[in-house]
N, C-alpha and C positions, 0 to 999 in steps of 0.2 A: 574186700567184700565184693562178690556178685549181685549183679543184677535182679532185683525182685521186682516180681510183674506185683502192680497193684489190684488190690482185692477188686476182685468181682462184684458189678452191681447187683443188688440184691431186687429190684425191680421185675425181672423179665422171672426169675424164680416165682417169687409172690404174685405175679400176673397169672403164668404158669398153673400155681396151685388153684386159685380162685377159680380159671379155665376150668382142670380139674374136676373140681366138686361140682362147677354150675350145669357140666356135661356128662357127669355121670364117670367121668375116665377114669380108671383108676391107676394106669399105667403114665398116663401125663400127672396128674396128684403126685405117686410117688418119684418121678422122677424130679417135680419142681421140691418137694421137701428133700431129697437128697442133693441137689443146685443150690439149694438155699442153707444147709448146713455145712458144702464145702465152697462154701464162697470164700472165706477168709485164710483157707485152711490150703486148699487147693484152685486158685481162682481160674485156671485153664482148664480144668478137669469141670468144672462147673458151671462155667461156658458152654461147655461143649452139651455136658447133659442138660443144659437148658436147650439149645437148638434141638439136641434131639427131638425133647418132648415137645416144641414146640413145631415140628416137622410131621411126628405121629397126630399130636391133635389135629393139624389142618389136613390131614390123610383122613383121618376119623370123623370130622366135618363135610367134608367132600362126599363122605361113603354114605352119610347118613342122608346130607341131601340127594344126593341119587336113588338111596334106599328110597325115599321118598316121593319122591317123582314117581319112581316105576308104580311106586303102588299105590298111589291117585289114580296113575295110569291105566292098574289093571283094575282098579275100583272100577272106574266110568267106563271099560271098555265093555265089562260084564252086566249083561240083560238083568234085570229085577222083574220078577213074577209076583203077581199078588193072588 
């Protein structure tokens, strides 16, 4: 018999999804329910699509805070007329 990697945590998947929904992502959602179906099945493959989506989210977090910033920024830099 060879060597079998043991199943993948299912953890950082179901973190993943929760992230997901609570952020509106729909591209991290899908990728933690496909991490969390091949956990057992594929546990490197599952891994890996776990990092992904966990590398897009905090890309998509980053963007939104900046999204954010700027546009406080241009809020307050713009005169108000009454």
């Amino acid at each position: 018999m060879g060597y079998s990697e043991p199943p993948a945590g299912k953890g950082a998947a179901i973190g993943l999804i929760v992230a997901g929904v609570l952020c509106c992502n729909p591209l991290t959602l899908v990728l933690g329910i496909v991490s969390l179906v091949m956990a057992e099945s594929n546990p490197k493959a599952s891994k890996t699509c776990s990092l992904i989506g966990w590398i897009l989210f905090g890309i998509g977090l980053v963007a939104s805070v900046i999204y954010f910033i700027f546009s406080f920024a241009l809020a307050a830099s713009t005169p108000t007329t009454y």
